[in-house]
C-alpha positions, 0 to 999 in steps of 0.5 A: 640869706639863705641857700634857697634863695640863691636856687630862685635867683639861678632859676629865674635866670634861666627861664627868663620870667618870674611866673616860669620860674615859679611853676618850675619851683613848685611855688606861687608867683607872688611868694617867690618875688617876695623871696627875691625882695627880702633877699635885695633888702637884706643884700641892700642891692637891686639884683632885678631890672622889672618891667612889662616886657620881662624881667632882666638882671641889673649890674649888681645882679649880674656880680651877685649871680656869679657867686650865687652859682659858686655857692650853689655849686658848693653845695652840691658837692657837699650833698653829692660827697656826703649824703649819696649812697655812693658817698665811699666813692672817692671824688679827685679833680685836676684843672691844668693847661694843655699839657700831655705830660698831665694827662699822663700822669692823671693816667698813671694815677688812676692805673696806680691808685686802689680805687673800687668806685671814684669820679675823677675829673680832668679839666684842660682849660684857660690859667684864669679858670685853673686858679678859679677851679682850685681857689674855689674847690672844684680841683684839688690841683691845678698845673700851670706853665711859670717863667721870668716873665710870668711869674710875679703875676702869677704868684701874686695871684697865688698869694691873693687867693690863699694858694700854695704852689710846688716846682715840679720840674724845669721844661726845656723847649723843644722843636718837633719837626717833619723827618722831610723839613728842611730844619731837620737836617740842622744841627742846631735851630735858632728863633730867626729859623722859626720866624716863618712859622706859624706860631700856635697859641691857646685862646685864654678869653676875657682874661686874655694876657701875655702874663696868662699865656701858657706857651713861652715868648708869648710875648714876642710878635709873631708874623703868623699866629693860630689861636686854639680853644683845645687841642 
């Protein structure tokens, strides 16, 4: 397998046709199928459905693309870091759930850090793809919310994927509420006063879990739910 033939596999996906897909690589038609069927002899596996109406990915193919673009990917940065002419230029990355107290920090490092030239990236996304970003080295660090009831999974999946991780502190819930509401004038608030608020949540896709939510009592019905992408 080579690294070549992983860039026709992401190509022909993306034009949707063999023959675009040639033109666009510069290479004969009949060359680059013969390319894609070395490549499914060598993998022993069919990664394209052929027929007259087009050509379309198998189920196989559609795993197998997947990690064709985390390879690809992973070269990029490899030929990005070390054979650009900005190759000094320093490349930091932190995938964390939405959290201002991140993008605070993330501030302070770059107002604190001796930096002439750098690209830093900042990625407020879902718990699976925090994990995913860090297992496959598209962040340095990624900052999830762990509790009594998450916390087992979570670091399950820590270990399974040959990741460490730090405490870095204990958050303490809070409530923050209009000067006119009428909670404002209590001394102290339980969960009962709450019930009739809307309870917001961040969308976590199709790895949507209890266990990968990041807001506490995820796992208590509410009457009245809001589910957000982003902020």
């Amino acid at each position: 397998m080579r690294i070549q033939q992983l860039h026709y596999i992401i190509k022909i996906v993306e034009t949707g046709s063999m023959n675009e897909a040639a033109k666009q690589l510069y290479i004969t038609q009949p060359s680059l199928s013969n390319a894609i069927r070395d490549l499914e002899r060598e993998m022993d596996i069919k990664i394209f459905n052929r027929n007259p109406k087009g050509i379309t990915l198998t189920q196989d193919g559609m795993e197998f693309l997947s990690y064709a673009r985390q390879v690809v990917e992973q070269t990029n940065l490899l030929e990005e870091r070390y054979k650009s002419k900005d190759h000094n230029r320093e490349l930091f990355s932190v995938s964390a759930q939405h959290y201002a107290f991140v993008v605070n920090a993330f501030v302070s490092l770059l107002k604190g850090a001796d930096m002439s030239q750098y690209e830093l990236f900042l990625r407020e996304t879902r718990t699976y793809e925090i994990i995913d970003d860090v297992k496959n080295f598209r962040s340095e660090i990624g900052v999830l919310f762990l509790n009594s009831y998450n916390c087992d999974v979570l670091t399950k999946m820590f270990d399974d994927n040959h990741l460490t991780y730090t405490n870095l502190f204990v958050a303490q819930p809070h409530i923050f509420v209009s000067k006119s509401n009428p909670l404002a004038s209590k001394k102290s608030v339980s969960l009962s006063d709450l019930e009739d608020f809307p309870y917001l949540s961040y969308e976590q896709g199709l790895h949507n879990s209890f266990y990968f939510s990041e807001e506490i009592m995820s796992q208590i019905p509410h009457k009245k739910s809001i589910v957000v992408s982003d902020r």
